[in-house]
Phi, psi and omega in degrees: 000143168258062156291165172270116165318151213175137162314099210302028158310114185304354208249336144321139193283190180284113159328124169255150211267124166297349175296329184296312171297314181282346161290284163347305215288315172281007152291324190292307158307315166325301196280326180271328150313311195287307163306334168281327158310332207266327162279004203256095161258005143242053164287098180319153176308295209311317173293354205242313184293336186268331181270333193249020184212321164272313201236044171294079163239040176297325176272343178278335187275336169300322195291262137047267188293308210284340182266005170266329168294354185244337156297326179310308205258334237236330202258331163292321182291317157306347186263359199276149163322111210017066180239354192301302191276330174293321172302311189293348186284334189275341160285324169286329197268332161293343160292334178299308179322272198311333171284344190281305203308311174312317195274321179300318168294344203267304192306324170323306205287316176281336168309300188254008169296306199291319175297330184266023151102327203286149179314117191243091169263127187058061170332298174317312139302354174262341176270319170323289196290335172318293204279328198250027158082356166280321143247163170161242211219108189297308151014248194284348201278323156332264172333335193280307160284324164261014151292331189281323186295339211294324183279154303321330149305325175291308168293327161272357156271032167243331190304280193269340207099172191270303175338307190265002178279345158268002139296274121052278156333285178295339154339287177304298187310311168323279158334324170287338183337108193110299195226076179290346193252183161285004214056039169271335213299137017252028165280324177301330180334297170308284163280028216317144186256019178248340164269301190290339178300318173324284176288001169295298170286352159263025165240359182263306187299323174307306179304322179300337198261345208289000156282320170326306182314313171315330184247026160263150197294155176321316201271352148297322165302314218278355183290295172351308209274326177291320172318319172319268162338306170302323180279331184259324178290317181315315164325286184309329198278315163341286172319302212270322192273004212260287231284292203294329167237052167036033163290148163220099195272322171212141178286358196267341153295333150304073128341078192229172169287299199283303193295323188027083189272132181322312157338311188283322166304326188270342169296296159335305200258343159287341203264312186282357168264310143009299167280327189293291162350278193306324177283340161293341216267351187273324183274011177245330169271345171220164195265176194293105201252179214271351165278329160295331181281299166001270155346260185301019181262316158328308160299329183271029175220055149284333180272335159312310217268352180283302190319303198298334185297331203276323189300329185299320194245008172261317202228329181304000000 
């Protein structure tokens, strides 16, 4: 463990660990890089294929970190003696938090579409589909069901284990193939939440195990880490070479938001245990200096600071 160090007074809470935060923080970059490139259209190929199609892991890596922060603090916090009904009640009031933050960024938005001139047709209905989820910020409408979901993950990985709850998961995700949504759709296009749940709940069991993780030797982590690595670039490099000479060797390499093909999920999330490693293994060699606090300061102000890049990288 990378805590921020504190003073061994017993009346203090528990120290937070900075590896969380500086991962968030650098999804956060990861993503506000990957938009800009993206509006950028003179962005050379070779920068435009490696940074915003290999080694892009803002969305996977915010779904990722955010089910590892509720397995680190939330799924440990539940064991301790009569913490159990108060953690889920702070998961539930945080799915609140986040749904007011959605209807507020989604109407902001409509807000300012209308001050830059652009056409706002049936106002009243845009607001309507705002509140039952059909537009809005895709996101956070995500986050929202599974902050609520989290606590019955957390109990049956108290129940059962991390093993049959990642089954469980991945089921779901198998099964859903074809007809991923909920009836959110067309808010869902980006994030289908029956797909998109998979990483979510294997950063919630990756947190439960994250003391395991402590305790493997360096040279166990950095083998994690070539694993990783190995795994979303070989994905990626699959991908690029599919794509660029119109091979089709498997659709699970067509890559999307919406189709979210297992490959593309196993890319995700190797690239993103990858980073994570290195930031523990950077925050175990040097102590917390003004990039790291950076970093982590960033990381604990992701959902402002996720709401704000967009209206920012849309209309600046």
């Amino acid at each position: 463990m990378i805590p921020v160090m504190s003073s061994p007074a017993v009346s203090i809470p528990a120290p937070r660990d900075l590896r969380l935060d500086v991962l968030r923080g650098l999804c956060l970059l990861n993503m506000v890089l990957v938009h800009l490139l993206e509006h950028n259209p003179a962005v050379p190929w070779a920068v435009n294929e490696v940074l915003i199609h290999w080694l892009r892991f803002a969305a996977g890596g915010f779904v990722f970190a955010s089910g590892l922060c509720i397995g680190a603090i939330h799924y440990h916090r539940s064991l301790k003696p009569g913490k159990r009904l108060s953690t889920h009640v702070s998961l539930f009031r945080r799915a609140g938090i986040v749904l007011i933050v959605h209807y507020f960024s989604t109407l902001l938005a409509l807000v300012l579409m209308a001050a830059y001139g652009r056409p706002i047709l049936h106002g009243p209905q845009m607001v309507l589909d705002t509140l039952r989820f059909w537009i809005g910020m895709d996101l956070l409408v995500f986050y929202v069901l599974m902050l609520a979901a989290s606590p019955l993950v957390i109990e049956f990985v108290r129940k059962v284990g991390v093993l049959p709850v990642m089954v469980a998961s991945a089921s779901i995700y198998v099964f859903s193939i074809g007809n991923p949504y909920l009836g959110l759709y067309p808010l869902e296009q980006k994030f289908p939440v029956l797909y998109w749940q998979f990483i979510y709940v294997s950063g919630i069991c990756g947190g439960v195990l994250l003391p395991k993780f402590d305790q493997l030797t360096s040279a166990g982590k950095w083998r994690l880490f070539a694993g990783g690595m190995t795994v979303a670039l070989g994905i990626a490099v699959l991908g690029a070479i599919q794509k660029h000479y119109d091979l089709r060797w498997h659709a699970l390499l067509d890559a999307s938001f919406t189709d979210f093909p297992g490959l593309e999920a196993a890319r995700y999330m190797g690239l993103t245990i990858a980073v994570g490693v290195l930031v523990d293994r950077v925050l175990a060699a040097r102590s917390a200096g003004y990039t790291t606090r950076t970093l982590a300061l960033l990381g604990s102000w992701t959902l402002p600071l996720w709401v704000a890049h967009g209206p920012i990288v849309e209309y600046v």
